[in-house]
C-alpha positions in Angstrom: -163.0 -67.2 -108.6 -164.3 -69.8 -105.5 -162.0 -71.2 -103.2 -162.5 -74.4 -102.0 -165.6 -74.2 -100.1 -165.9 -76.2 -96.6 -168.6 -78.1 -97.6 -168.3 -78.5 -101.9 -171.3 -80.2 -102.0 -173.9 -77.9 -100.5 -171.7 -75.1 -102.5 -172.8 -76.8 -105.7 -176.4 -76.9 -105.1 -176.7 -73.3 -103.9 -174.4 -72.3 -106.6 -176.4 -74.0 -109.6 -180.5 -73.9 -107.6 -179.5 -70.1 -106.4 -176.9 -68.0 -107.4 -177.1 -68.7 -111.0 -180.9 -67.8 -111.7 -180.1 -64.5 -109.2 -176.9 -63.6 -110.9 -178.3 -64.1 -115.0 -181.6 -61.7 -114.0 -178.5 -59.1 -114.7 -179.5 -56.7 -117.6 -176.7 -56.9 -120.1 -175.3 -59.8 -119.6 -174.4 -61.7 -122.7 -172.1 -64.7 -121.9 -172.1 -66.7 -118.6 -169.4 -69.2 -118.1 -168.5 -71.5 -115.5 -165.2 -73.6 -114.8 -164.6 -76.2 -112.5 -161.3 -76.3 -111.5 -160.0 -80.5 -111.7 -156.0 -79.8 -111.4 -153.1 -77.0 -111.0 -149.3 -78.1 -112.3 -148.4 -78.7 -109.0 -149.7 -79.3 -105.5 -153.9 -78.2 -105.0 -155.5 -75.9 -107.2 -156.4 -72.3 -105.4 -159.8 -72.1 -106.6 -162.6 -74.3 -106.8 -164.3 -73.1 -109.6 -163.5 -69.8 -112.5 -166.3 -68.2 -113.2 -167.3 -65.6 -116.2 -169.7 -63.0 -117.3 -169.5 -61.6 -120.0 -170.8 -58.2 -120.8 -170.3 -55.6 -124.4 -168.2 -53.0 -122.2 -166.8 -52.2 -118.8 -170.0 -49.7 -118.2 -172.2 -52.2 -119.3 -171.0 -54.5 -116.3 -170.9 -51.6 -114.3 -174.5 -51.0 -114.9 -174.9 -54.7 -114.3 -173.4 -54.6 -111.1 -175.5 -51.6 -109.9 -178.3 -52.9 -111.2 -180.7 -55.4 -108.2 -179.4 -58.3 -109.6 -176.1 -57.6 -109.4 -176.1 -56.1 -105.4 -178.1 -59.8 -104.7 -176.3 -62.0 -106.4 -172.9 -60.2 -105.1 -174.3 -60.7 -101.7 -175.5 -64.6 -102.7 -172.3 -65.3 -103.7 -170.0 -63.4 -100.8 -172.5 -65.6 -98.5 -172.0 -69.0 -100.2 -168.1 -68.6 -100.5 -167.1 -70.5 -97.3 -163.9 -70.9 -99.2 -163.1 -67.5 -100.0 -164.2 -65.4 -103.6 -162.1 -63.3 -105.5 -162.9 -60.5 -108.0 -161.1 -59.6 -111.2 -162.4 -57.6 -114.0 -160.9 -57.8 -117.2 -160.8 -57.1 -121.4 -160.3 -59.9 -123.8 -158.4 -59.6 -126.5 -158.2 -62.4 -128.9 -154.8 -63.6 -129.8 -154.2 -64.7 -133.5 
């Protein structure tokens, strides 16, 4: 998750000309997802823009992570994050 970044405009170009070809070289990775945020119920959002990868298991993100691609596009996207990033890892579960 993005915060706002200082200057949104340069975040969006190295975001989508940068990160995203660095960060989808990462071996397993089967689903890559990404939100902007346009609204929160009340007051400013607290992120700028969500974003998801999706991987089979929690070791296959692990190796994904380890992997090259992972280490530079983790230190792509700490760099570019003038706003602030935040990390969450996470199982989905279908609700029915």
């Amino acid at each position: 998750m993005f915060g706002k970044p200082k200057d949104p405009e340069l975040f969006d170009k190295q975001y989508w000309e940068d990160h995203v070809p660095i960060a989808k070289q990462m071996p397993g990775l089967k689903k890559y997802t990404v939100h902007k945020v346009v609204g929160a119920p009340r007051g400013d959002p607290a992120y700028y823009q969500v974003v998801e990868l999706e991987f089979d298991n929690l070791d296959s993100m692990k190796k994904a992570l380890d992997s090259q691609a992972g280490r530079d596009s983790g230190r792509h996207g700490v760099k570019i994050a003038t706003g602030g990033i935040t990390f969450l890892y996470a199982e989905s579960k279908e609700a029915v």
